[in-house]
C-alpha positions as CSV (number, residue, x, y, z in Angstrom):
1,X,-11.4,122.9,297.5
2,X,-13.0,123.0,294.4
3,X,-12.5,120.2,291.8
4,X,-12.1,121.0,287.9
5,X,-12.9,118.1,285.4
6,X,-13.1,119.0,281.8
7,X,-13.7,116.1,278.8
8,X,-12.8,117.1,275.4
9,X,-12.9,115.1,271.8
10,X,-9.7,115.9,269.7
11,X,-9.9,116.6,265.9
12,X,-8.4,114.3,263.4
13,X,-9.5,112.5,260.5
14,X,-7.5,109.4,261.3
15,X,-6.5,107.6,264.8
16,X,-2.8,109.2,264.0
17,X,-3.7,112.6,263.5
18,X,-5.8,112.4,266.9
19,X,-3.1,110.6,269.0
20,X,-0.5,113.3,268.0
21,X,-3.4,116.0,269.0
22,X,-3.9,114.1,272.3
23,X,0.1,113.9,273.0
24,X,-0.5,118.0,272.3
25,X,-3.0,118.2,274.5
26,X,-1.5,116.9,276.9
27,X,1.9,118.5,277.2
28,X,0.1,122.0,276.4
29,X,-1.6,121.3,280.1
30,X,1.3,119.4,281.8
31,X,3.1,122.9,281.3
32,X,0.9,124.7,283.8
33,X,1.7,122.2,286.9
34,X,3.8,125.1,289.2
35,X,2.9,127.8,286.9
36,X,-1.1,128.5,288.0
37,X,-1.7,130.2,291.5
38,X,-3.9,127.7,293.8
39,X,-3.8,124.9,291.7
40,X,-3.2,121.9,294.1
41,X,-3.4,119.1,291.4
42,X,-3.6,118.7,287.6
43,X,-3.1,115.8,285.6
44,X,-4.5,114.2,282.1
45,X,-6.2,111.1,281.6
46,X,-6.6,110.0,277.9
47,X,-9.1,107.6,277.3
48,X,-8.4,103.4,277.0
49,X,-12.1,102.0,276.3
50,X,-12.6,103.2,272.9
51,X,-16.1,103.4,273.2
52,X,-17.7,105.5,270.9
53,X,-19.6,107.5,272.9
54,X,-16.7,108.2,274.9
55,X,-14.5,112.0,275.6
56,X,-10.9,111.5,274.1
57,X,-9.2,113.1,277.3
58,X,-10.1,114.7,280.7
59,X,-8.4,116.9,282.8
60,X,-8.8,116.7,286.4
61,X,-7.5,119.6,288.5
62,X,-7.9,120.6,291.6
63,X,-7.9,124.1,293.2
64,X,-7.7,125.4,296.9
65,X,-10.9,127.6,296.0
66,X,-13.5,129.0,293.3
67,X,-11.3,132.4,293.4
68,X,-8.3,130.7,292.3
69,X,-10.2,128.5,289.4
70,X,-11.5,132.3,288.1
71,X,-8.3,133.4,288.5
72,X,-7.3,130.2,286.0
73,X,-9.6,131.0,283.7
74,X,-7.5,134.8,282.8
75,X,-4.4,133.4,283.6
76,X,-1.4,134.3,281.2
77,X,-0.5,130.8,281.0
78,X,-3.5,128.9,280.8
79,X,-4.5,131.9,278.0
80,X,-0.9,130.4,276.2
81,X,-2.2,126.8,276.0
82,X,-5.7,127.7,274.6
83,X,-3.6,130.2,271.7
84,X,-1.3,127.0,271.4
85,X,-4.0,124.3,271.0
86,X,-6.5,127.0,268.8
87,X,-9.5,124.4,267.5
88,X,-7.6,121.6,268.1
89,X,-10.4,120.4,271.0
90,X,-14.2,119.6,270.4
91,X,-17.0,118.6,271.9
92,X,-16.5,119.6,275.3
93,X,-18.1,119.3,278.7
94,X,-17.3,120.3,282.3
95,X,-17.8,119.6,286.1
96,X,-16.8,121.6,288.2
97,X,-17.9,121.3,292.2
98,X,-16.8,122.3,295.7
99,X,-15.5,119.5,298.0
100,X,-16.6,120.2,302.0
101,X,-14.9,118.7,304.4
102,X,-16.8,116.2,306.9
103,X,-16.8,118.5,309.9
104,X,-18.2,122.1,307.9
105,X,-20.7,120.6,306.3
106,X,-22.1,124.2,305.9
107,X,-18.6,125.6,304.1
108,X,-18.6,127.4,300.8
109,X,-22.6,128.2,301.1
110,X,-22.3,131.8,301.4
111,X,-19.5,132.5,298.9
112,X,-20.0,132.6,295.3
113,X,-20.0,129.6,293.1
114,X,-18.8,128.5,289.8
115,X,-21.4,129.8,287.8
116,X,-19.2,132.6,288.2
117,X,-16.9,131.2,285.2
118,X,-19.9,131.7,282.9
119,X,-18.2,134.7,281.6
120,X,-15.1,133.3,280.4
121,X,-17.2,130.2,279.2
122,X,-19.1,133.0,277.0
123,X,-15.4,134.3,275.8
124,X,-14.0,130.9,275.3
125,X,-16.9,130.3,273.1
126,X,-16.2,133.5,271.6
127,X,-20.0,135.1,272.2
128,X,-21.0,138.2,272.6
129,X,-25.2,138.5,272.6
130,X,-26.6,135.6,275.2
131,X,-30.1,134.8,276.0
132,X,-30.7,133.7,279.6
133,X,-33.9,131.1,279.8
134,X,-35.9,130.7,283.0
135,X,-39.4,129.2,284.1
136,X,-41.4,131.9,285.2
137,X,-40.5,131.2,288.8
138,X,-36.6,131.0,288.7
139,X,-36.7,134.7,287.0
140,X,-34.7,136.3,289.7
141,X,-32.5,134.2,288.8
142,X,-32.3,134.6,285.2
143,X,-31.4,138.3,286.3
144,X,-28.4,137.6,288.2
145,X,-27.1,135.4,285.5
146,X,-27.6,138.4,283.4
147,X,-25.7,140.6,286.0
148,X,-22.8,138.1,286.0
149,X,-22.6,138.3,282.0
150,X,-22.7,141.9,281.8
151,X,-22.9,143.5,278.7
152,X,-22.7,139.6,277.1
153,X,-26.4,139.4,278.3
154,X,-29.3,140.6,275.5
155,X,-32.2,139.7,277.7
156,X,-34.4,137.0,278.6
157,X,-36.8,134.6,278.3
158,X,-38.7,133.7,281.1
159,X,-41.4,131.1,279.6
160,X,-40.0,127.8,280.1
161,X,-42.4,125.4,280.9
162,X,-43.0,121.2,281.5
163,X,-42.6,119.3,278.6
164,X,-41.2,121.8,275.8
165,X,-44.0,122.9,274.3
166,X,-44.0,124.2,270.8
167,X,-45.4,126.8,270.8
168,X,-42.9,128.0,273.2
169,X,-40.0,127.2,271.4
170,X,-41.8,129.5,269.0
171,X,-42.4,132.2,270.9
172,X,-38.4,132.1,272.2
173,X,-37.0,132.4,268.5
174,X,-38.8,135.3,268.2
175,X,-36.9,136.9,271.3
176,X,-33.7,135.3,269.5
177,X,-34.7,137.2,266.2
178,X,-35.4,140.3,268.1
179,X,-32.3,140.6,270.0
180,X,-30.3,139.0,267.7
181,X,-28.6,136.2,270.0
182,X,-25.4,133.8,269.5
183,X,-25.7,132.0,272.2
184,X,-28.0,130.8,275.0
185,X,-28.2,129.9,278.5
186,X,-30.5,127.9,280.3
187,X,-30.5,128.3,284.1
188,X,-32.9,125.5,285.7
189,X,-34.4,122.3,285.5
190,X,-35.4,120.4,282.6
191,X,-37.7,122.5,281.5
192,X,-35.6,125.6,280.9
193,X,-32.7,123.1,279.5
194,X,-35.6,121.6,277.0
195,X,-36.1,125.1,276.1
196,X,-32.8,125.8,275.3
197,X,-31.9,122.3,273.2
198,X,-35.4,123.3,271.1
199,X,-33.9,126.7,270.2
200,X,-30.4,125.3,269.2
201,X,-31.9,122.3,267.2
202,X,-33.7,125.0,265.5
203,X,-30.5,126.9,265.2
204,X,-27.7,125.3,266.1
205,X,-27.2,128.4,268.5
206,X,-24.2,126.9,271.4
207,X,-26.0,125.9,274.7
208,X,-24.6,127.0,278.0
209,X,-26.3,125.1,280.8
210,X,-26.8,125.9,284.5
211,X,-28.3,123.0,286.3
212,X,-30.8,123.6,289.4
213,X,-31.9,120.2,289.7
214,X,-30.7,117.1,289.5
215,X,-32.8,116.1,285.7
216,X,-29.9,115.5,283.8
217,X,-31.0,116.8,280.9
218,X,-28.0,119.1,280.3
219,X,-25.7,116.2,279.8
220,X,-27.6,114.8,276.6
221,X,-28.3,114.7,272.7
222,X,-32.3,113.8,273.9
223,X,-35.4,116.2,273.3
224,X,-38.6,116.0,274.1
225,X,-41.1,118.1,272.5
226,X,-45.0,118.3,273.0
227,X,-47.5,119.5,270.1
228,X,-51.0,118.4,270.1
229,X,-50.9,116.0,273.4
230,X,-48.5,114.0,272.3
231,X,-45.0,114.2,273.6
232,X,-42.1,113.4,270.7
233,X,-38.2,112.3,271.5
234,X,-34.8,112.6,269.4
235,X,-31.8,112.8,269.7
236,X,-29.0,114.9,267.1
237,X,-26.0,116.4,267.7
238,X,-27.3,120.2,268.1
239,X,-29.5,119.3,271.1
240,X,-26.3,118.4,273.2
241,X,-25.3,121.2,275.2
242,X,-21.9,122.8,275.0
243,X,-21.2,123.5,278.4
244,X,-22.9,122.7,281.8
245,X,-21.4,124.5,284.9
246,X,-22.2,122.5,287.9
247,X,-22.8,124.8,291.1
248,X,-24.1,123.5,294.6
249,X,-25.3,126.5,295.2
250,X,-28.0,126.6,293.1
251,X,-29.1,123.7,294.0
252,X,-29.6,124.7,298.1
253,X,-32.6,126.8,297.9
254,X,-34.3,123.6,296.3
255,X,-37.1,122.5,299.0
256,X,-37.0,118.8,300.1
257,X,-39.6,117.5,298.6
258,X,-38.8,118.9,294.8
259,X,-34.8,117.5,295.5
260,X,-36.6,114.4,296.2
261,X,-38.7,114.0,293.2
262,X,-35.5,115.6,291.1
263,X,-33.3,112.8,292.2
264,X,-35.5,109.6,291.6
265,X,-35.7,111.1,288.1
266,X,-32.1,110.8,287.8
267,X,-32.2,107.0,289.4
268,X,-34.7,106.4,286.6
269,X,-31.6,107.4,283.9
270,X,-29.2,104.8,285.5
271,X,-32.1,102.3,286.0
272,X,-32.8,101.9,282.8
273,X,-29.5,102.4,281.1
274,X,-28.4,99.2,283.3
275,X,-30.4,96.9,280.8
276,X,-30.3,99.2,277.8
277,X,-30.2,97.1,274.7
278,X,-26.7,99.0,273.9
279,X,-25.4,99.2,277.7
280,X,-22.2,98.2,278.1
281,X,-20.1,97.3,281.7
282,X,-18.5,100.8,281.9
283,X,-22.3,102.7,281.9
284,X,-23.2,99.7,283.6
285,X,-20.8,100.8,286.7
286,X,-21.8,104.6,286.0
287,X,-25.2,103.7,286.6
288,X,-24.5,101.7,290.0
289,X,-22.3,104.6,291.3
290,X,-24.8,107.2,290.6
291,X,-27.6,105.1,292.0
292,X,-25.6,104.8,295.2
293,X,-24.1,108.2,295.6
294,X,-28.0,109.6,295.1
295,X,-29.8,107.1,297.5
296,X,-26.8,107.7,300.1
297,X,-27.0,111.9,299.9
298,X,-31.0,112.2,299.7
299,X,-31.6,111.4,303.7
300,X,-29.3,113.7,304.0
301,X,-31.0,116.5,302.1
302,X,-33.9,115.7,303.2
303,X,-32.6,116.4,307.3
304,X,-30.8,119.4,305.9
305,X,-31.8,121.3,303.2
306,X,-28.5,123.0,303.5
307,X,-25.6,120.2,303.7
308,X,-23.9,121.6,300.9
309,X,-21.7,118.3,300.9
310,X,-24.9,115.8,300.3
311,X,-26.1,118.4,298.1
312,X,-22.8,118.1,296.1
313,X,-22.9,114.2,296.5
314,X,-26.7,114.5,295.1
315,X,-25.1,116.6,291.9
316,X,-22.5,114.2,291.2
317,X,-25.0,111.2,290.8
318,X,-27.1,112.9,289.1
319,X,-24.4,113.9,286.2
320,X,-23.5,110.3,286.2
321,X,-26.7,109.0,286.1
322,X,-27.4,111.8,283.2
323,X,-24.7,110.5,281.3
324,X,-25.8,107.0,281.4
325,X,-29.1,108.2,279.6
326,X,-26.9,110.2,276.8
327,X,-25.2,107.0,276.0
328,X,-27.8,104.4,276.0
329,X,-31.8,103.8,274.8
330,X,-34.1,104.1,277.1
331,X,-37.1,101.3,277.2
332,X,-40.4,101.5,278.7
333,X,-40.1,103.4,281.6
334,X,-38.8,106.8,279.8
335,X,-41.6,105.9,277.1
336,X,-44.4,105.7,279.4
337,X,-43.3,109.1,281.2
338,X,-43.6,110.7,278.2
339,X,-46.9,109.4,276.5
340,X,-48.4,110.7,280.4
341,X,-46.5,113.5,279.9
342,X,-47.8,114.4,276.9
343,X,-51.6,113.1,276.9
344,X,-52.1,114.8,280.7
345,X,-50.0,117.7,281.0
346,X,-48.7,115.7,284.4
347,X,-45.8,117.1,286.4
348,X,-42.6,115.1,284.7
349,X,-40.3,114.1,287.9
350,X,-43.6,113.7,289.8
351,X,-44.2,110.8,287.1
352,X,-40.9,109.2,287.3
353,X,-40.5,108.7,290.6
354,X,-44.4,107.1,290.2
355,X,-44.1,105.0,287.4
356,X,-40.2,103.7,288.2
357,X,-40.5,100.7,290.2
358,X,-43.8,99.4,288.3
359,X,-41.9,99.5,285.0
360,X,-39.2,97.7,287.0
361,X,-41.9,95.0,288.1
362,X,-42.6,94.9,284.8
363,X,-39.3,94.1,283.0
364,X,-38.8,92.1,286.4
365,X,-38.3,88.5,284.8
366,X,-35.5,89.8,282.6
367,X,-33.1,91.9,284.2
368,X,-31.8,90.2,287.2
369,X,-28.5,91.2,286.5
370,X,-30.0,94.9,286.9
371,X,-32.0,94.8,289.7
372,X,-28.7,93.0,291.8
373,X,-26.8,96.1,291.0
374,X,-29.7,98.5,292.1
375,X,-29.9,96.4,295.4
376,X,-26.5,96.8,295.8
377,X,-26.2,100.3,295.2
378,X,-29.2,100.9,297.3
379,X,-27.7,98.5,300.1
380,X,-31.1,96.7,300.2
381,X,-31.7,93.0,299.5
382,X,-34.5,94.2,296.8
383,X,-34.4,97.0,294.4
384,X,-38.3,97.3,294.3
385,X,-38.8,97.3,297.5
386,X,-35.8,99.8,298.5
387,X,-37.2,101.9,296.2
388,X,-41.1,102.0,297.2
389,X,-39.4,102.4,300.9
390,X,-37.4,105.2,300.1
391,X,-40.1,107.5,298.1
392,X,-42.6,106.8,301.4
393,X,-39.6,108.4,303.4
394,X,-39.2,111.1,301.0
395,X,-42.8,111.5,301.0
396,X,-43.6,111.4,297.4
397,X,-46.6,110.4,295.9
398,X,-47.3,106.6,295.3
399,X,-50.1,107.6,292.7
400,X,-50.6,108.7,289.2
401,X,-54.2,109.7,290.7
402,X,-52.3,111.6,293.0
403,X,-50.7,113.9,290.5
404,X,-53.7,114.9,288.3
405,X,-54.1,111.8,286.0
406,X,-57.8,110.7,285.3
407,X,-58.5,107.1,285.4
408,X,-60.3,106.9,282.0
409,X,-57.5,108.7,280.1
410,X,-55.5,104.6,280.9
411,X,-56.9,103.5,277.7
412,X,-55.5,106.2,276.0
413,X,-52.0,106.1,277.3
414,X,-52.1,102.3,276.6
415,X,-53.2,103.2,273.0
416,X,-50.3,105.4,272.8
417,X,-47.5,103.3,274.2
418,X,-48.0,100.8,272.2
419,X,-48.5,102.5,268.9
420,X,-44.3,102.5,268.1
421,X,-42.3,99.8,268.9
422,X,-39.4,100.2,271.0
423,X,-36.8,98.3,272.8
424,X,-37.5,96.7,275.7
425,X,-36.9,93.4,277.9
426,X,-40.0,92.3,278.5
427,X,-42.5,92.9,275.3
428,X,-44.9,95.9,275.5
429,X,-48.6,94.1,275.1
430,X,-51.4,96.3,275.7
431,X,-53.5,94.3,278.5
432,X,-50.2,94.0,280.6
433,X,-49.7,97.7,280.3
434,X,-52.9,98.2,281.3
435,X,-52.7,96.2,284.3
436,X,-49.4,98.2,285.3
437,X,-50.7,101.6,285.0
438,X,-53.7,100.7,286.7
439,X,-51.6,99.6,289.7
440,X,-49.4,103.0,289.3
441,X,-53.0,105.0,289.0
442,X,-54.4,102.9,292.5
443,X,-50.5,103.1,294.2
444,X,-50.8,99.3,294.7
């Protein structure tokens, strides 16, 4: 079964004008319950928190296999309610992922997976020239997403490296120039997503994501740049992607170790978003749920690569953990990761999963509330500990010495962090930095 959630915002200049697009939208959809071919379940939820980070309405649907949601995609019907609602839906976002039953925990693996709704994504976006972004190593890849977009495809760009360089980006809008692209696609990790939010902030060319690992990066209005060793953030409404098509299979040929790493980036997001200065309870139960949906599915990557169920679990907490970074500030972990990112050139999930549960010792005295709910999600009696425990299973480096990072350049990244104030629990003093990264260097 595969499981179809889409989030939209509704235009509308006042709360009328968007209520009667909402009753629209979701009568328009209503219509096609008995009308689509393998749809098992559809039904829309409009949204009650009013938040203002928050999607308007969501569909959730339900089909008996990726065929039949292709199929959907042309279908006379569902082509009706896109004519009949025309503009009337904006900023939207999408999950889609397969759900394996408990005892073929192999299933769907060797069939092919939603990214083959890229297509139609392209035509619902109405774009006809894409650029497909790739690191070096995923170009294969890139090629097959080109194969899948047909004559839709203008080429690629396989350059995408750590940390957005930008010099990069500058060398990918030439290839945009060249080839004169509307659109792009980045199929990867964060670094070929970085790529592609650089290009459209530059742009404000529409971002098509496919996700290989479980960064997050694809679900938020957050770039980071590096020029001249030092690694700058933003955020702005052309960096947020479009549309992000969730696929476990591109996430099976991801070796253990990287998966690893990939995830404890993602736990990072939630940890931090759960004592945000602007959290709030409903990312506060985000962040728990993706913290525990990750910690639970990673043993079970790690015993089999191939469990395309845990691997599907891992994807899910990822995109919620993801989320909870797009809706809140981050504090001093996310900062530090960057400034070590940036002054050294380390690896960037490498650094995460390194630095997370010293910035947590850190900010210790004043998040209890936080560290209770990463227990709990964790099932451990201490989040520190449970965390330290479960990179040693995972065998990831305990070390920033580990990972290419010189002992002399601490000075430096102290320097740095503490140059621009940011928000944080616990206030960022220099000799206290100090003595955390030197711990993180040592793996003490």
């Amino acid at each position: 079964m595969i499981k179809h959630i889409v989030m939209w915002n509704v235009k509308g200049d006042t709360p009328d004008e968007r209520a009667q697009a909402i009753g629209r939208l979701k009568s328009a959809f209503e219509s096609l319950i008995g009308r689509i071919p393998g749809l098992l379940h559809l039904e829309i939820g409009v949204d009650s928190s009013r938040v203002d980070y928050a999607c308007d309405v969501v569909l959730y649907s339900e089909f008996d296999s990726h065929e039949s949601l292709t199929q959907y995609a042309t279908h006379a019907e569902h082509l009706r309610v896109k004519n009949e609602l025309g503009d009337m839906r904006i900023a939207r976002h999408q999950v889609d992922y397969r759900v394996v039953s408990a005892d073929r925990a192999d299933a769907g693996v060797d069939v092919p997976g939603t990214r083959t709704t890229l297509a139609a994504e392209a035509d619902r976006l109405g774009l006809q020239r894409l650029l497909v972004l790739s690191t070096p190593e995923q170009s294969a890849l890139a090629d097959e997403v080109c194969r899948l977009l047909g004559k839709k495809a203008a080429g690629t760009f396989n350059g995408a490296i750590m940390h957005t360089p930008v010099d990069v980006t500058e060398r990918a809008l030439e290839v945009v120039n060249v080839h004169g692209v509307d659109g792009i696609v980045a199929v990867g990790g964060g670094s070929t997503t970085g790529l592609g939010k650089a290009i459209a902030l530059r742009t404000d060319l529409p971002q098509m994501v496919l996700p290989t690992t479980y960064a997050g990066s694809e679900m938020t209005p957050i770039l980071g740049e590096t020029q001249d060793g030092r690694k700058v953030t933003q955020r702005g409404a052309k960096i947020q992607p479009e549309v992000v098509i969730y696929d476990v299979d591109l996430t099976l040929s991801l070796p253990p170790a990287i998966s690893a790493l990939s995830a404890f980036n993602a736990i990072a997001h939630a940890a931090e978003a759960l004592y945000a200065p602007d959290g709030n309870p409903i990312v506060a139960l985000m962040a728990e749920e993706g913290v525990r949906a990750i910690t639970d599915a990673l043993p079970r990557v790690m015993r089999a690569p191939n469990d395309a169920d845990a691997r599907g679990s891992l994807l899910y907490g990822a995109w919620l953990c993801a989320c909870c970074l797009g809706a809140t500030t981050m504090g001093l972990h996310h900062k530090l990761c960057h400034t070590l990112g940036g002054l050294f050139d380390l690896p960037h999930a490498q650094t995460h999963a390194i630095v997370l549960p010293y910035a947590l010792a850190y900010n210790a005295p004043r998040i209890p509330d936080a560290l209770e709910r990463l227990a709990r999600a964790m099932k451990a009696e201490n989040a520190i500990e449970a965390i330290f425990t479960l990179e040693r299973e995972c065998a990831i480096p305990l070390a920033l010495r580990d990972i290419g990072m010189p002992e002399p350049g601490i000075a430096a990244a102290v320097e740095q962090a503490v140059a621009n104030p940011y928000a944080n629990p616990v206030a960022v003093e220099a000799d206290a930095l100090g003595e955390l990264l030197t711990r993180a260097w040592h793996g003490q």
